[in-house]
N, C-alpha and C positions, 0 to 999 in steps of 0.2 A: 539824545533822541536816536542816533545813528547808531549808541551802544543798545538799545531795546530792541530795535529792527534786528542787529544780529541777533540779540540770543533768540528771536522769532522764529528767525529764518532756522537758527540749529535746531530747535526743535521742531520743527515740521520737517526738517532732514532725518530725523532720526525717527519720528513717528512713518514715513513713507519708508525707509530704510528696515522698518520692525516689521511693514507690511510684505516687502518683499523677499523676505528671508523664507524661501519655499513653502508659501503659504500656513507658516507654523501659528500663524493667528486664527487664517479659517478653519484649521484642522482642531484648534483649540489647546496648543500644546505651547511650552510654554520656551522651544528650543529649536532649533533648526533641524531637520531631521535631513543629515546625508548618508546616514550609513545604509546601502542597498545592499540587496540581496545578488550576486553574482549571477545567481542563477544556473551554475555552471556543476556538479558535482568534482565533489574532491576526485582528484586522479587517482588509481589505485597503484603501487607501488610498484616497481616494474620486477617481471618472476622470470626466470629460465626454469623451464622443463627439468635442466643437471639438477638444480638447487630444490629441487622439491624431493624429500626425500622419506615421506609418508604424506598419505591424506586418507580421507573417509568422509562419505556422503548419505548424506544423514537428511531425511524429511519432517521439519518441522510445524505444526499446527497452532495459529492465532485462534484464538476464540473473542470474540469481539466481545461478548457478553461481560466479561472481565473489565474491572472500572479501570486498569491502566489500558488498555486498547481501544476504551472509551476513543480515542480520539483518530484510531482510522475508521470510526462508524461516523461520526459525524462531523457535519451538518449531514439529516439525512436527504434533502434537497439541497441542491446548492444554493447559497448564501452570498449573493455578488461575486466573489474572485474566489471565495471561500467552499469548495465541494469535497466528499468524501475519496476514497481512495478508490475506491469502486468505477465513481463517478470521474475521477482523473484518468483513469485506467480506457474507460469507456470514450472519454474523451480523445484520449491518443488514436485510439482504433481510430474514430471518426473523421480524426482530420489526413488519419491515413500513415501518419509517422511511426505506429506501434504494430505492428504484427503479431494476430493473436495465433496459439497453436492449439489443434484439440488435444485434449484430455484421455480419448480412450485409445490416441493410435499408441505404438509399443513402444515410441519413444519420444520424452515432452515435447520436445520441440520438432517432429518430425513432417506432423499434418497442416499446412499453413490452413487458416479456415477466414468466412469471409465475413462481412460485418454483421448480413442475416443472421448467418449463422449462431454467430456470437449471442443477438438478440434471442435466438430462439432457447442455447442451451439458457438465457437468463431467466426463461418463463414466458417469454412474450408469445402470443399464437392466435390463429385466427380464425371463430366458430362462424358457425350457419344458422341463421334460424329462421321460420315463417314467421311472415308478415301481412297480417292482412290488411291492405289498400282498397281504394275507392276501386281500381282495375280486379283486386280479387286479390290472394295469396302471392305473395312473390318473398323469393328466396334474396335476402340480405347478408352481407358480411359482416361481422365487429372484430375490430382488430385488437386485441389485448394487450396493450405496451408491459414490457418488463417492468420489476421494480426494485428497484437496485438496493431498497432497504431490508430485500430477503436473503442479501448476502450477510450469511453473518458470522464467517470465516475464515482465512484463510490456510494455507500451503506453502511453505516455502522450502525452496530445494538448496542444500549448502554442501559445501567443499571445505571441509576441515584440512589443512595440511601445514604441514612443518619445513620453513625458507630456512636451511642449512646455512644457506650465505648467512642470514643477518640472523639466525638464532633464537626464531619468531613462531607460536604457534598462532595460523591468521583461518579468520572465517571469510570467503565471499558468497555471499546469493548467487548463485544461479538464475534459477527463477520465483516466480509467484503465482499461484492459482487462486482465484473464490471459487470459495462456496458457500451453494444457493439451497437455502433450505427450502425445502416444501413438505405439502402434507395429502395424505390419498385421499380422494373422494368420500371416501365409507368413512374416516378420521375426523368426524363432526366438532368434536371436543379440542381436537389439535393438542393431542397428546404425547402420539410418535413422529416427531418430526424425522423426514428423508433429509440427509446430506448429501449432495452431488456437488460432484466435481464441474467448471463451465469450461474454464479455459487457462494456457499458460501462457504467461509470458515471460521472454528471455529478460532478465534484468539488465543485465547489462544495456540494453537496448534502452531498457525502458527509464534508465536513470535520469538522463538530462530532461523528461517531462517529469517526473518526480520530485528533483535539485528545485524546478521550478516552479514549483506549488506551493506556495506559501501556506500556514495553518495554523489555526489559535497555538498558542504556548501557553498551558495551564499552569506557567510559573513563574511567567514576565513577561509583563506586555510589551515593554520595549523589545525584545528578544523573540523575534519569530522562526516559528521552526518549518524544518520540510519534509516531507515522505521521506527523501530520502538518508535526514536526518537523522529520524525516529529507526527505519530500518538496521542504517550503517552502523548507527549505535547503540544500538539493542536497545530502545527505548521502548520496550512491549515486554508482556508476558508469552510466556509457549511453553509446549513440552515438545519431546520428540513423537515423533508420530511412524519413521520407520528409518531403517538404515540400510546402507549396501551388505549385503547378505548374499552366498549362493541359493538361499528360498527367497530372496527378493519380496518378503511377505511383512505386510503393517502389522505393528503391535496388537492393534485389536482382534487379528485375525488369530492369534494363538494366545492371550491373557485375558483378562476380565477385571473389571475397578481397579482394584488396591494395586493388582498386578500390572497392570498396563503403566501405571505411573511410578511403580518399584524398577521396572525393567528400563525405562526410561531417563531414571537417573541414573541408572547403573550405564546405559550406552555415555552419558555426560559424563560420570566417573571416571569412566575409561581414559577419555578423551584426556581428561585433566590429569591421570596417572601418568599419560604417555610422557606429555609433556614436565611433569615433574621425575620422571627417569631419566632425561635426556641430562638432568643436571647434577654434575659431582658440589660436593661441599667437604 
């Protein structure tokens, strides 16, 4: 009798013991799940000034329409913890930790701008129209909130250069801009779509809310990824879109089709010749 009661007692020990194991029974899983996210980005490697001993700055263009960048367009709503890059972006501004820059002063990061602002260059704005009421006509506001699924690009700013000390050709971001596509009034059909530029932001800055974003991983669910992930480690498509040049002028502005994306890999070319000169065999 007293040998039944234990083996009772151990299993209700180990039945309450299965429940307590960080909820892996209500989440439906079949394992304890401790591995967390730090949330922290990786540290970048530490550089002296001496030790750089070439770079080149190069602007490069995401097109979101692209199925691998699929995944900094969505969720185009946020989705519980789950929102777009856009939407993480917009989030930072809001809680006041990220600092947007405009776009059209003469250097990215020069014009700090404010969160209106921001909403304005996104699309948001605010019409007038008559109203007729029981009193007669009266003049009404409607306020047009942005909408973040008209971003459907972006910009990124990078610093190619070559650490002497350790014999390394590294890329860092700079920064990041969307863009908001729109279309002119006369443009019924939405044919030519407008690309503008809304805002930059310094990356550096902007990392530790990115490190902290969690995002589907279209390649394992146990394995989740983060913005800053995906950027760090060129998990996206791009091409170049302009480089440092004494005409400081984007490809588009002096090539057409074929050409714009010939000249393009010929700037990546480069980049990869340099680095395979620096090497005797």
């Amino acid at each position: 009798m007293k040998k039944s009661i234990l083996i009772i007692l151990l299993l209700v020990g180990v039945s309450v013991s299965s429940f307590s194991q960080g909820g892996a029974v209500l989440l439906g899983l079949p394992y304890e799940e401790i591995h967390a996210s730090s949330d922290e980005p990786m540290p970048y490697q530490y550089l002296r000034e001496a030790d750089v001993m070439w770079s080149k700055t190069i602007w490069r263009k995401i097109e979101l329409k692209e199925k691998m960048n699929h995944i900094l367009y969505l969720p185009v709503s946020p989705v519980g913890k789950r929102m777009s890059l856009i939407d993480c972006l917009l989030y930072g501004i809001h809680k006041g930790g990220l600092t947007p820059y405009d776009e059209s002063g003469p250097d990215e990061f020069g014009i700090i701008m404010t969160e209106d602002e921001v909403h304005k260059k996104m699309g948001a704005k605010s019409t007038t129209s008559m109203v007729e009421t029981l009193e007669g006509w009266s003049e009404v506001t409607i306020d047009e909130p942005y909408k973040s699924e008209n971003i459907k690009s972006y910009l990124l700013k990078e610093l190619w250069f070559f650490d002497k000390q350790r014999s390394v050709l590294e890329v860092r971001i700079i920064g990041i801009c969307p863009i908001l596509e729109t279309f002119r009034e006369e443009d019924v059909d939405r044919e030519d779509p407008q690309m503008k530029k809304t805002f930059w932001v310094y990356y550096p800055e902007a990392r530790e809310l990115l490190a902290a974003q969690s995002i589907y991983n279209p390649y394992n669910d146990i394995k989740s990824l983060t913005y800053d992930d995906i950027l760090q480690k060129r998990y996206f498509s791009s091409y170049v879109f302009k480089e440092s040049t004494p005409y400081d002028r984007p490809l588009l502005e002096y090539t057409t089709g074929l050409e714009t994306l010939l000249e393009a890999e010929s700037i990546k070319e480069d980049i990869f010749n340099f680095e395979q000169d620096l090497w005797e065999y």
